[in-house]
C-alpha positions as CSV (number, residue, x, y, z in Angstrom):
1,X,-58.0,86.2,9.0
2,X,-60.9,88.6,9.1
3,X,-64.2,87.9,10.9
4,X,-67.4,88.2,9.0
5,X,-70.6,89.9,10.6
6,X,-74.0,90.5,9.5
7,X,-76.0,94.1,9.0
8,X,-79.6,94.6,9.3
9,X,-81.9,96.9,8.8
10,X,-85.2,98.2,10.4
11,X,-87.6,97.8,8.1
12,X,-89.9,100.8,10.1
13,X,-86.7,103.0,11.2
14,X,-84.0,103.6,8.2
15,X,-81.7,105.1,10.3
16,X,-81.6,101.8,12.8
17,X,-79.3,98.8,12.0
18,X,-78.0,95.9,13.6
19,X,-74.7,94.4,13.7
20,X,-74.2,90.8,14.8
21,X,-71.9,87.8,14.0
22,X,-72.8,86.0,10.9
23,X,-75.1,83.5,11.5
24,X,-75.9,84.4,15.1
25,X,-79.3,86.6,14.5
26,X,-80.7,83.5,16.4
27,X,-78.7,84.0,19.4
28,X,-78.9,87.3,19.9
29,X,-80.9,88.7,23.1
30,X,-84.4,88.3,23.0
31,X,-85.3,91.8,23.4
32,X,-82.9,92.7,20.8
33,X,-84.5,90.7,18.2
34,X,-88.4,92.1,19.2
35,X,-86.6,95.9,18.6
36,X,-88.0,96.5,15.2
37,X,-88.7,94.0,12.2
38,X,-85.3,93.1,10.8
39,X,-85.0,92.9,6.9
40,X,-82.4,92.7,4.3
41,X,-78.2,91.9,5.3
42,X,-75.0,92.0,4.2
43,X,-71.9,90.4,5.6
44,X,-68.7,92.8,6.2
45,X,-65.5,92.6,7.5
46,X,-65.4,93.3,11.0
47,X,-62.5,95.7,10.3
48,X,-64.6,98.1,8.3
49,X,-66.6,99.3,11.5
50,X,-65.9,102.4,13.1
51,X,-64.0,101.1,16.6
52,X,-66.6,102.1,19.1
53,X,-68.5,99.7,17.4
54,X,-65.7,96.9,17.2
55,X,-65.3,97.5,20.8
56,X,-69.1,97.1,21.5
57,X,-69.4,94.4,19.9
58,X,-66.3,92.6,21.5
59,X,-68.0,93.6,25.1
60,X,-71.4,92.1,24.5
61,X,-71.5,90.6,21.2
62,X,-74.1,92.8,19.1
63,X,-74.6,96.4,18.7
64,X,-77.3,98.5,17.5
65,X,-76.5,101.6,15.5
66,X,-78.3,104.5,15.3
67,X,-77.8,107.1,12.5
68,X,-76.8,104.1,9.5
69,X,-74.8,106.6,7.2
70,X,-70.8,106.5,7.6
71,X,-70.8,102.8,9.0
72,X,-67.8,102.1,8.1
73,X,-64.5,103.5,9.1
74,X,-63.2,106.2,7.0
75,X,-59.2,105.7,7.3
């Protein structure tokens, strides 16, 4: 059973995304949301994320990615 999350992007920074839980952009930190403006998504797999991020993630939920090219894990 795979877990579905959602990818943002800054609409000012290209290089800035957001991953979060699909569905959950509401209950993300406060602070988090006010970062950038947030446009556009797409749902993934949460096994298509490099594991530093899958491990962020687990810890506190969310995690904001600097650098947006190469995402996703390459094995």
């Amino acid at each position: 059973m795979s877990r579905r999350y959602e990818i943002t992007r800054s609409a000012t920074h290209s290089n800035l995304q957001l991953i979060y839980p699909a569905g959950r952009f509401e209950a993300l930190p406060f602070e988090v949301r006010l970062l950038a403006p947030w446009v556009g998504g797409e749902s993934i797999d949460i096994e298509t994320l490099r594991p530093e991020h899958r491990t962020e993630i687990a810890w506190q939920g969310f995690t904001v990615v600097r650098g947006a090219p190469g995402l996703a894990n390459a094995a």
